[in-house]
C-alpha positions in Angstrom: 0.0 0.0 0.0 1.4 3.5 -1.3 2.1 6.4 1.2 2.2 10.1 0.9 6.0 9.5 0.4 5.9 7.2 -1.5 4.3 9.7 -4.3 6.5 12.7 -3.6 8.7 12.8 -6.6 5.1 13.4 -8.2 4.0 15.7 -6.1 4.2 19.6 -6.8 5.8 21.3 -5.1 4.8 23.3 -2.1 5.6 27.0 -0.7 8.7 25.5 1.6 10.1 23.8 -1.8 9.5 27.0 -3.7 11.4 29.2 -0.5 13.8 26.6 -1.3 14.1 26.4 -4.5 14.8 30.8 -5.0 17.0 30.1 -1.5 19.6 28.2 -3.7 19.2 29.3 -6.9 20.5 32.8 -5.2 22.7 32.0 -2.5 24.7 29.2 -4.5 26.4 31.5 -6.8 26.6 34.2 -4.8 28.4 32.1 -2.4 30.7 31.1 -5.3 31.9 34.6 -6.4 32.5 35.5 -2.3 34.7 32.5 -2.7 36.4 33.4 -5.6 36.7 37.0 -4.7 38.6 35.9 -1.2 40.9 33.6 -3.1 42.2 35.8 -5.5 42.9 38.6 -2.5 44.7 35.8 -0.7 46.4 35.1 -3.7 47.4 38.7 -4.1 48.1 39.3 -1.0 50.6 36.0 -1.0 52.0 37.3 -4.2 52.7 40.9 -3.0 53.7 42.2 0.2 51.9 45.7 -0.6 48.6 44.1 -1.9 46.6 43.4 1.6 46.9 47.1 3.3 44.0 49.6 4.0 45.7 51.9 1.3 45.2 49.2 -1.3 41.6 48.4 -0.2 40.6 52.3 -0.1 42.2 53.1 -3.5 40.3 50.3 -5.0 37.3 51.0 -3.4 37.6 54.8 -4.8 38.0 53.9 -8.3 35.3 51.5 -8.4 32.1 53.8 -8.4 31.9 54.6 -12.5 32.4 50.6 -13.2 29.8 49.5 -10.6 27.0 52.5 -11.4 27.2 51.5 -15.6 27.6 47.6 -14.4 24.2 48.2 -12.5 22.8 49.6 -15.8 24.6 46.6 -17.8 22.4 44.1 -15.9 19.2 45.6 -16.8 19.5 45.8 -20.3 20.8 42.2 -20.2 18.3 41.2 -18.3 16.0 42.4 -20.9 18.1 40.2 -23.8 19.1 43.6 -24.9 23.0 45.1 -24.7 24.3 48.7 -24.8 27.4 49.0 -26.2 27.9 52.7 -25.8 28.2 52.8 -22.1 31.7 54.4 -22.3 31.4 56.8 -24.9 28.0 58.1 -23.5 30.2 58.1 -19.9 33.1 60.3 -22.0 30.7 62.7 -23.5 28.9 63.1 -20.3 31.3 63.9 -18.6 33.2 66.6 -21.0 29.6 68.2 -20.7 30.1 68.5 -17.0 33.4 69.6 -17.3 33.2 71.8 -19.7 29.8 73.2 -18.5 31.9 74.3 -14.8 35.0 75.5 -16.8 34.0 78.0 -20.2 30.2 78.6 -18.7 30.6 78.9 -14.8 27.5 76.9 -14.2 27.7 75.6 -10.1 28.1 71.8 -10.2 25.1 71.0 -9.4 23.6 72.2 -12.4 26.2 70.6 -14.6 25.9 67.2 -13.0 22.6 67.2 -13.6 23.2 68.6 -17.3 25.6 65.9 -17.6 23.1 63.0 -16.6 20.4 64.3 -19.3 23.0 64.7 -21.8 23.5 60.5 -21.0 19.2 60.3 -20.5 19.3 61.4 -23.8 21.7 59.0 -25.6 19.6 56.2 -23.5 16.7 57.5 -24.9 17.9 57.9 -28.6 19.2 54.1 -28.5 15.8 53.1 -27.2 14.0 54.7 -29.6 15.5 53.7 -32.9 15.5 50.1 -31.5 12.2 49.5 -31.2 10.9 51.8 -33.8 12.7 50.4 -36.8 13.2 46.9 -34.5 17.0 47.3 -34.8 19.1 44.8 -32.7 20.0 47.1 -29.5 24.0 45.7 -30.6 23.9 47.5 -33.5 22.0 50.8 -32.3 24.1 51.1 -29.6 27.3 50.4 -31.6 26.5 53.8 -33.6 25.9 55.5 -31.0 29.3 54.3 -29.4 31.0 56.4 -32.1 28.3 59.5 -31.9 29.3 59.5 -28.7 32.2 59.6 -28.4 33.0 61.9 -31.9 30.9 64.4 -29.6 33.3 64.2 -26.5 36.0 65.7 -28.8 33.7 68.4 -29.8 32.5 69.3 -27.0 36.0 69.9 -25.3 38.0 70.6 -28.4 40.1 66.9 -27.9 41.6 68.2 -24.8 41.4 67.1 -21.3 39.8 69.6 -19.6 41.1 70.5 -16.0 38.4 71.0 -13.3 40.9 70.9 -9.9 39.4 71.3 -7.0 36.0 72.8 -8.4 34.5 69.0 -8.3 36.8 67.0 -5.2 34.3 67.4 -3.0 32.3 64.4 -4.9 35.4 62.8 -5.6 38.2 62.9 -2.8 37.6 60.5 0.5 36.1 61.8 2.8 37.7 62.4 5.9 37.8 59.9 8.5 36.0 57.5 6.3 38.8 57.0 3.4 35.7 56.7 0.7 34.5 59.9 -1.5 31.0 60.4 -1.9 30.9 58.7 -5.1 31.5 55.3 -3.5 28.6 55.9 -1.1 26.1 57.2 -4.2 27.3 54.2 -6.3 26.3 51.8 -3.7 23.0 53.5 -3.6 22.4 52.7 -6.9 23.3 49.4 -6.6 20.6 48.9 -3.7 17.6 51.0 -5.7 19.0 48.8 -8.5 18.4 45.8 -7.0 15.3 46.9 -5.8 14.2 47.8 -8.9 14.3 44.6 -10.6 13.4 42.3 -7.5 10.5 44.1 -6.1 9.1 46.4 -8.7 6.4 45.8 -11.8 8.9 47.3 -14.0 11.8 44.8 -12.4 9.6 41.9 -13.3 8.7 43.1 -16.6 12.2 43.3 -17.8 12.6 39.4 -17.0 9.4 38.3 -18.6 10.8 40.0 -21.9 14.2 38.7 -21.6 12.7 35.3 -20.8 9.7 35.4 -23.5 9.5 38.9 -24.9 6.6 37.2 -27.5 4.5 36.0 -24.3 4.7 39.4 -22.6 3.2 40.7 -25.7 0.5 38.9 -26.1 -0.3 39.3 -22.3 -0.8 42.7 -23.4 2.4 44.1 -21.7 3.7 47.3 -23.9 7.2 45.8 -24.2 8.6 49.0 -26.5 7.8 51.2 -23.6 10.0 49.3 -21.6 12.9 48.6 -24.1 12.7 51.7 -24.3 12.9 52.9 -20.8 15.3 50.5 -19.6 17.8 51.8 -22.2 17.3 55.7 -21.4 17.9 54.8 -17.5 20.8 53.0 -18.9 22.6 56.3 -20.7 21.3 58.3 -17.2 23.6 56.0 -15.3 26.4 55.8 -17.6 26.1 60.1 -17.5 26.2 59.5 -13.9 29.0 57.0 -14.0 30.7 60.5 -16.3 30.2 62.6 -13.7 31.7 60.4 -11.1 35.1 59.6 -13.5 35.3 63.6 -14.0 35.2 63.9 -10.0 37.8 60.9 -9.4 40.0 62.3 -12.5 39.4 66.3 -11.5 39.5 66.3 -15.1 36.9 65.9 -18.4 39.0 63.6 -20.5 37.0 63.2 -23.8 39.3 59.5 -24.3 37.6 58.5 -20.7 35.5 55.0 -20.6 37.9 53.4 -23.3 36.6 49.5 -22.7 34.2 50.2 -20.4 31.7 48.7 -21.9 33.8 46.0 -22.1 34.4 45.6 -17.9 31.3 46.3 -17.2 30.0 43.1 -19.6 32.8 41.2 -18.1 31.3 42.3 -14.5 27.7 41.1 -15.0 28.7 38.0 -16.8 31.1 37.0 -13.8 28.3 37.9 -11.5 26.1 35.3 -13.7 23.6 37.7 -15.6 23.0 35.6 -19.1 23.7 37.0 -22.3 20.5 35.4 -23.4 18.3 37.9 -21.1 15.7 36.5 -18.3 18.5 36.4 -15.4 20.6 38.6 -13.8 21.2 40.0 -10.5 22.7 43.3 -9.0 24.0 42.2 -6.2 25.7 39.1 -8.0 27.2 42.0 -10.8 28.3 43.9 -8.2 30.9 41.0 -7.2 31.6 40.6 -10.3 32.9 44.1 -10.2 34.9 43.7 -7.3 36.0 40.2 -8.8 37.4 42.2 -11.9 38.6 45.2 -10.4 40.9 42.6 -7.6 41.9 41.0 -10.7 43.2 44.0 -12.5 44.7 46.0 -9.5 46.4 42.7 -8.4 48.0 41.8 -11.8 49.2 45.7 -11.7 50.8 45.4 -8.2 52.8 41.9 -9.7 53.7 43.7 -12.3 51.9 42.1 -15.0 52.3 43.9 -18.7 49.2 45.3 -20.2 49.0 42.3 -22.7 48.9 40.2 -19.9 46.3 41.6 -18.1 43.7 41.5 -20.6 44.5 37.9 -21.9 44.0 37.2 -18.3 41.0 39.5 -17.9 39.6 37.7 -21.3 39.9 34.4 -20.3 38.3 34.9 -16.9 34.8 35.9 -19.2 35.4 33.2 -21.2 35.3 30.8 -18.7 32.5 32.8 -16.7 30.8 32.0 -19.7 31.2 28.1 -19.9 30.5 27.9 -16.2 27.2 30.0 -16.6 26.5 27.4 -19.3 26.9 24.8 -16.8 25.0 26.2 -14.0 22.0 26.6 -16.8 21.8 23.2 -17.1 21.9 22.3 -13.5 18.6 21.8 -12.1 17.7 21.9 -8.5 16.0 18.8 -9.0 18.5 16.9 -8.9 19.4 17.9 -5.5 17.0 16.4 -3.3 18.8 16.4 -0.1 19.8 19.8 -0.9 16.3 21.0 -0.9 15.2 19.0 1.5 17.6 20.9 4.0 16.8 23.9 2.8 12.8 23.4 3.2 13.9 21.6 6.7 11.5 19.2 5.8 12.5 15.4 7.7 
């Protein structure tokens, strides 16, 4: 005579396997990249005596904020199986706006930063907007708009690096006592409301459902150009944020700034375990993945590692972020039954 248990590989599953089920889908990777993140300090910090000390640590941290703010915007439009490819230039064009805005018009720098950010709201909005309306891959819209970009960062300041000094180090020197500007603190804002945003908003969810099924959320009567579109402006609004925070660091507008960016930021979200196909992603995780590349890159400095080196290095960690995320897709939690049944604390 059959039991209850005896029919529970048929059975659905309930809330606790459900609580389970999102517990280790999330925790599991993150877990992984704290793990990898602590082994390459360690192996740093075995590697070079100058490595693992508070000045290191506080440099790093300080340099991070323009990668992490456009790497937040990186995982939304991934998430949405798009990509924006003009991160860096919009970053260069906003800030030569912002710096060039404080030097030759006197504006304060409030006014500028926020000039800067609609200059980037407006490349967003432009990629957006020719995406869907001609239903152009985002690669190749944003590709253009990569060069328009950054062919206006020259214009704007005359291809010359602009020199702000101390009109803009109150956003980007430390502040005292702490050891972290201003910048670090906003750009970890962002990655909180970012995280927010696509875990417990409408807006959040809707960019999964379209990166998952975009044809579904269509017929479910969803207006999925409104969001491509949206999700792309508040992607050029970070990366003119992200411009206003390199200008700070820099106290300077260079119009070469955010050479590659793209680039790291890509590398980021993919470490962190956002899928190039769309449907997952996570802040949190990209944010790792930011620390994860910016340890790398500092630590193969400090060694004294060539250029060269460092990106074959840099590439080959992405390529294999890649094959493990490949991996990890075909996993299923399924297969795991003592796993879950920890997890759910079921006996």
């Amino acid at each position: 005579m059959s039991t209850g248990d005896d029919n529970s590989g048929n059975r659905p599953p309930d809330g606790g396997d459900r609580v389970a089920s999102r517990a280790t889908s999330s925790f599991v990777p993150r877990f992984g990249l704290i793990v990898v993140l602590a082994a390459l300090i360690g192996l740093f910090s075995w590697s070079s005596e100058y490595f693992f000390t508070v000045l290191t640590f506080r440099t790093l941290l300080n340099q991070v904020p323009p990668l992490l703010v456009v790497a937040t915007a990186m995982t939304l439009v991934l998430v949405s199986a798009q990509i924006d490819l003009s991160v860096g230039s919009v970053l260069a064009l906003a800030g030569s706006v912002f710096g060039v805005a404080i030097l030759d018009l006197g504006w304060p720098v409030g006014v500028a930063a926020m000039t800067a950010l609609f200059c980037g709201l407006l490349c967003g909005l432009v990629n957006g907007l020719v995406t869907v309306r001609w239903t152009i891959p985002s690669f190749i819209v944003t590709l253009g708009m990569l060069e328009i970009a950054r062919g206006g960062s020259y214009l704007v300041t005359g291809s010359q690096t602009q020199y702000l000094g101390s009109r803009v180090s109150a956003l980007g020197s430390p502040i005292s006592g702490l050891g972290l500007s201003p910048s670090v603190l906003l750009a970890l804002a962002v990655v909180v409301a970012g995280h927010l945003l696509l875990t417990r908003t409408v807006f959040g969810r809707y960019l999964t459902a379209i990166g998952t099924n975009e044809e579904a959320v269509r017929l479910a009567g969803i207006h999925v150009r409104r969001v491509k579109i949206a999700v792309l402006a508040l992607a050029g609004a970070l990366a003119g944020l992200a411009g206003v925070m390199q200008t700070a660091y820099l106290e300077s507008a260079d119009p070469n700034a955010g050479f590659g960016m793209e680039l790291g930021a890509i590398a980021a979200v993919v470490i962190g375990g956002t899928s190039l196909m769309g449907g997952r992603g996570s802040v949190i995780n990209s944010f790792l993945g930011v620390l994860i590349v910016t340890v790398l890159q500092t630590g193969l400095a400090q060694i004294g590692a060539s250029e060269p080196t460092k990106r074959i290095v840099t590439g080959a960690v992405i390529v294999i972020a890649v094959v493990a995320d490949a991996y990890r897709q075909r996993l299923s939690w399924r297969d795991l039954p003592l796993l879950r049944r920890f997890l759910s604390k079921r006996p």
